[in-house]
N, C-alpha and C positions, 0 to 999 in steps of 0.2 A: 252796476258791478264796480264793486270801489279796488283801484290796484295800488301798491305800496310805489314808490317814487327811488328805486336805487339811484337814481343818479345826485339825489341830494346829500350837502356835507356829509359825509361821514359822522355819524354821533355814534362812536361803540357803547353796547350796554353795561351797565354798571356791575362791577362785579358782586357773584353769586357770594349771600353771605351764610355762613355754615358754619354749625359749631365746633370746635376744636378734637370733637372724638368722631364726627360725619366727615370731618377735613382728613382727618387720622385713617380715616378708614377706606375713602376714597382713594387718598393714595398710595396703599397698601395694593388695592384692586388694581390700580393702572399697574400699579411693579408688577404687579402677577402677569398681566397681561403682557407686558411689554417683554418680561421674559420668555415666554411664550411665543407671542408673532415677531419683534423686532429684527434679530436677529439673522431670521430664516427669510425675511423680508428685504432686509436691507441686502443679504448675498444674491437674491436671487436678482433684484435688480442692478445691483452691480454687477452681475457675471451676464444679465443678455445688455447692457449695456457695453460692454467691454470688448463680449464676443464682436457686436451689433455693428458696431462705431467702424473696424478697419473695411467690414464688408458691405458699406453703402454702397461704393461705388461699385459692385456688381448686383444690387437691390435686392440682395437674400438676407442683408444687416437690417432693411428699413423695419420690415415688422418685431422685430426685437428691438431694437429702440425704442420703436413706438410702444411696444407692450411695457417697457422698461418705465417709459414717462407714464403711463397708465395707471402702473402700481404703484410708484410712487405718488402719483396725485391721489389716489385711495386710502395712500397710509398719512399722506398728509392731512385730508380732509378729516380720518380716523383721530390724529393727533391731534389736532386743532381743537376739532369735539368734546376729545379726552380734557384737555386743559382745559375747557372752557368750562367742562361740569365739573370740575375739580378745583373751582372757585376763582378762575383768572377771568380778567377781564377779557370779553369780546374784542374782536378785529374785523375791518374787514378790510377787503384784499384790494390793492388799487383794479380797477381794469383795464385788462390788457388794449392798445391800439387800437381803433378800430381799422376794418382792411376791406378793402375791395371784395365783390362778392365772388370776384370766381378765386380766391384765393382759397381752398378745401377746408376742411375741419383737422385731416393730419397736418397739413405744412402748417395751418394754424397751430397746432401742438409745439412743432418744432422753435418756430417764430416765435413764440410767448413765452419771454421771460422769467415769468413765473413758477410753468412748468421745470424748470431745469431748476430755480432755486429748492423745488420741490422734492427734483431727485438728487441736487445736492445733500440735501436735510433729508431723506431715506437713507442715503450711503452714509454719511457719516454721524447727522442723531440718532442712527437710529442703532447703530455699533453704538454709538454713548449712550444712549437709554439703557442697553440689556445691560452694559456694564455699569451703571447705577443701582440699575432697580438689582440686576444680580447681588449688588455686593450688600444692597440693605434688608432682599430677604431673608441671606444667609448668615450674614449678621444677627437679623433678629431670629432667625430658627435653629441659630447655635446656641442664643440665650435662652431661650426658651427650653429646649433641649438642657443643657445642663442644669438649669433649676429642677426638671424635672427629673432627673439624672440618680438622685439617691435613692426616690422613690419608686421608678421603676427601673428593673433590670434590664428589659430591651431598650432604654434609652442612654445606658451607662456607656455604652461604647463610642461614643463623638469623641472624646478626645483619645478614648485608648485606642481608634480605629486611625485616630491622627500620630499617635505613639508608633505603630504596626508598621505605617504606611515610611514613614522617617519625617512626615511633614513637622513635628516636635521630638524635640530628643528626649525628653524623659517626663512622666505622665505624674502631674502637681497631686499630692495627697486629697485623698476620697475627699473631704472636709469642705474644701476649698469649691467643690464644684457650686455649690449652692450662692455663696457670696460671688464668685467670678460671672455665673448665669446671670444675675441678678444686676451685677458691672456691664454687662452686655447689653443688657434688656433697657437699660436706664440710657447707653448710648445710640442703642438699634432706633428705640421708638422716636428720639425726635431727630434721628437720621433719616426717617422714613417722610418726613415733611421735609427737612432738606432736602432729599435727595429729588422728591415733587417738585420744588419750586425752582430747580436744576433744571429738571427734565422740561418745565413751562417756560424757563430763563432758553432755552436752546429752540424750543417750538417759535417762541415768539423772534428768535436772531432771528432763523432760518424764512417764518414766513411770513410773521408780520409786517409792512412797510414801516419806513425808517419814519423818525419824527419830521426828517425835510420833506420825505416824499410826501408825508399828509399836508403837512404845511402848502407842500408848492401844488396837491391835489385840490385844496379846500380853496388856493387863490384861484382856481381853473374854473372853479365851479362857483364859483362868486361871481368871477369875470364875465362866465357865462349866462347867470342870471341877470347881470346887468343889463347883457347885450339881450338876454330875451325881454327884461320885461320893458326897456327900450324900444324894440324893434313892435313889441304887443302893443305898447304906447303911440308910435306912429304911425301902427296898422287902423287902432283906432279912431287917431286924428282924422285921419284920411279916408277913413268913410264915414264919419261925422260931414266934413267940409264937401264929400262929391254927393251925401245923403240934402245937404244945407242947399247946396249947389245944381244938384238934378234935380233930381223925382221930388223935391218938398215944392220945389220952384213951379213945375210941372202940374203938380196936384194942386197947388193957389189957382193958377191959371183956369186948371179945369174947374176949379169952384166958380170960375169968374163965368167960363161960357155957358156953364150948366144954367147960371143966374138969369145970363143971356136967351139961352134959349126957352128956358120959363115965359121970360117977357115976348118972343118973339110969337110962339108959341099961344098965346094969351089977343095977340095984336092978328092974329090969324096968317102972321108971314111964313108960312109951310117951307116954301123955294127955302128963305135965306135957315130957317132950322134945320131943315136938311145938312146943310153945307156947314151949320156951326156941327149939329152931330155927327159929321164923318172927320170935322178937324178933332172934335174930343176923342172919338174910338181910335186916331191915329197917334195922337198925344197921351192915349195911357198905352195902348201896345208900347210905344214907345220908354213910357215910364217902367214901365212894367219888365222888358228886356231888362233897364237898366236897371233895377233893384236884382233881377236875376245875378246878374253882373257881379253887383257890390255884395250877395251874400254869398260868393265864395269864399269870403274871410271867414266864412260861419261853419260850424262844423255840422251835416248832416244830421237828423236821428240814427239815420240808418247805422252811422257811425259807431254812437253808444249802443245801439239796441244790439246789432247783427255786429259789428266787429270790423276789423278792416277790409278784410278780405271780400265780403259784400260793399263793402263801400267802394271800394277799388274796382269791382267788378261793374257796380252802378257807372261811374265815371266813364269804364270803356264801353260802357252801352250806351250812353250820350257821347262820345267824343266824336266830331264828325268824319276825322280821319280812324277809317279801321282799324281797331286797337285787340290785340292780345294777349289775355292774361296767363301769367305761374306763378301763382302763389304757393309756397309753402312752409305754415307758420306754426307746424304742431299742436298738442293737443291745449297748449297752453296762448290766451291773448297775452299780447305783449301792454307793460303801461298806458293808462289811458293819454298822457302827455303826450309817447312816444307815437301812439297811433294818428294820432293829434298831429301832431309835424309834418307825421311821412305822407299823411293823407294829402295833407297842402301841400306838402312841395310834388307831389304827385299828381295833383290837380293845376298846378299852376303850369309843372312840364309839358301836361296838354294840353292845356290853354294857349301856353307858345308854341308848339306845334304845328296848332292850328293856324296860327295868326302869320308865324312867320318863316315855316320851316317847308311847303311845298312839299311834303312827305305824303305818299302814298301807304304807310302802313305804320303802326306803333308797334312795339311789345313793349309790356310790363313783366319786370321778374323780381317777388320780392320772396325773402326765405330768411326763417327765422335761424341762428348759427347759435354754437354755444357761448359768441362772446355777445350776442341782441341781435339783430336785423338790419338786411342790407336790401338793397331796391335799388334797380335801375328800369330808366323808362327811356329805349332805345326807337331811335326814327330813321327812316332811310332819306331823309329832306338833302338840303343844300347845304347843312352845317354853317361853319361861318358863326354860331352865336357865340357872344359875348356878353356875359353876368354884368350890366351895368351897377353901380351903388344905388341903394334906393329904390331901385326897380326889383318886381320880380323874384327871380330864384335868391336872384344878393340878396334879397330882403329877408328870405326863409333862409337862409346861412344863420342869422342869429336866434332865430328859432327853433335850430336842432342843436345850435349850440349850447342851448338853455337845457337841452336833452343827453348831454351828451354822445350830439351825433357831428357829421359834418356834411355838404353836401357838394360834389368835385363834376364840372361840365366839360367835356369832351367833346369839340365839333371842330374837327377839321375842313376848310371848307371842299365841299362836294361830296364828303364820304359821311352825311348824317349828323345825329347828336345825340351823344351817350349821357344823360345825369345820374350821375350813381348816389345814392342814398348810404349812409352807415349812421349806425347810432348802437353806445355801445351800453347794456346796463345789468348783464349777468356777474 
């Protein structure tokens, strides 16, 4: 299963290119549209915003706020869309922080910057849209309308219905309607593409990240990759040198006794074969542990094949302290990198549990959020740990950073040890 990598640079796609009467027409459509919904959109979530806001603190406001950030995240994503097939170039959106997992999906709402730039750009693009696209359909369906004006009768009255009304003081001779339609028409239509590139110039304020914030996004994630394919680089060293160093070392040896017990074997000394083959069977067990060992750097099949959440599940079926799993990661896997990470620093947490933590029980709880995936693998041990550099979980810090995740230990001494997992790439 191949999964796409959000967390790498930013490359927006190039824009849609379209011909001058598709472009023309296009945004013609969205003014219709945005006549239509903007409007009645942007009031509505101004007005449960507004109500919403004084009555928090008796908690009858919170769900009108939060419905408030809802709909604007719908008109946002609607607009974005709109510009985007209407020939602008793509964006995408920085990601939001990532946060601890007991932190919910509404306070994440609130907490996420984004959202509120979202329902800024509802409340007030979205009043400028209608009053755009307003002024350029009517614009071009007065011109259109008085060209057609001398020809038909029920179309004569646009300006004498503006005469009736007092919007004009006195009504320009018949003659004139055809040439004036036609002054309209020639302003209306490439008003209609200004008034577009208005309405994409105000989508893209409101939601696109600034050119610093990509900039300072694109160094995050550079940094990141350094640090991961660094820390990939040392992970490899280092089981190169205990692979050079154990088990290669190990398996000479047993080629040696093997040679040995050929010869002995051959000389009829039974006694001393014996005693060389229980040091070999004790020397490859031995080996053998230890390649165990050195391929937890290695990622399962189970991994690829089943997904993480059987991989996770295998781990607490091996772990020798009693381990309990919650997963919940929807109908969707997360990036193969992403699984990649959390699986290791998942496996390395109970590794040290084991080794050094005196704990009587694990949980595991990993759950996939709308900003990517969080995991913590919680112990009831003696606490006290401390992320040395080089070692261990320090070491898989650079590995979710290449993710963008981060990984934060928690162990007070006596009361356990919390490692929380985040990694963020929706």
């Amino acid at each position: 299963m191949t999964h796409t990598s959000p967390y790498q640079p930013s490359r927006p796609g190039q824009p849609i290119r379209l011909s001058l009467a598709n472009r023309w027409g296009r945004a013609l459509t969205v003014h219709l549209a945005s006549i239509v919904i903007s409007l009645p959109i942007a009031m509505i979530a101004l007005a449960f915003c507004v109500v919403g806001l004084p009555m928090m603190l008796l908690w009858v406001g919170l769900p009108m706020v939060l419905l408030a950030l809802l709909i604007s995240h719908g008109y946002a994503r609607l607009k974005k869309s709109l510009a985007v097939w209407q020939g602008s170039e793509d964006w995408v959106d920085l990601p939001p922080v990532p946060r601890p997992a007991k932190i919910g999906r509404m306070r994440a709402l609130f907490l996420t910057a984004q959202r509120w730039r979202e329902f800024a750009y509802t409340a007030i693009g979205g009043l400028a849209d209608w009053v755009i696209a307003l002024l350029s359909v009517t614009l071009l369906a007065v011109g259109v309308a008085e060209i057609l004006a001398p020809f038909f009768a029920t179309t004569n009255g646009i300006l004498e219905s503006l005469v009736s009304e007092g919007v004009i003081l006195s009504r320009l001779p018949r003659w004139l309607d055809l040439p004036i339609g036609v002054a309209l028409l020639a302003l209306a239509v490439p008003l209609v593409l200004v008034a577009s590139q208005i309405q994409i110039g105000l989508t893209r304020a409101f939601l696109a990240p600034s050119r610093q914030a990509m900039a300072a996004r694109l160094e995050r994630v550079e940094q990141a990759r350094a640090a991961g394919a660094q820390a990939e680089s040392t992970h490899l060293s280092r089981i190169e040198r205990d692979l050079h160093d154990g088990p290669q070392q190990r398996l000479i040896r047993t080629g040696m006794d093997l040679a040995s017990l050929d010869r002995r074997l051959t000389e009829g000394d039974t006694v001393g074969a014996r005693e060389l083959l229980d040091q070999v069977r004790t020397r490859n067990d031995e080996t053998l542990t230890e390649i165990r060992f050195l391929s937890r750097g290695f990622a399962p099949p189970i991994l690829a094949e089943r997904g993480l959440k059987q991989a996770v599940a295998s781990l607490a079926a091996t772990s020798p302290i009693p381990t309990s799993v919650a997963i919940d990661l929807g109908a969707n896997r997360p990036p193969e990198p992403v699984e990649r990470a959390v699986y290791f620093a998942i496996s390395e947490s109970l590794a040290n549990a084991a080794k050094h933590s005196g704990a009587h029980a694990i949980q595991i709880n990993i759950q996939q959020t709308p900003d990517g995936l969080v995991a913590e693998v919680i112990d009831d041990g003696r606490g006290g740990a401390i992320p040395l550099p080089g070692h261990g979980l320090a070491g898989l810090s650079d590995r979710l950073r290449a993710v963008g995740g981060q990984i934060v230990v928690t162990s007070p001494a006596g009361q356990g040890t919390t490692v929380s997992i985040s990694v963020s790439y929706h």
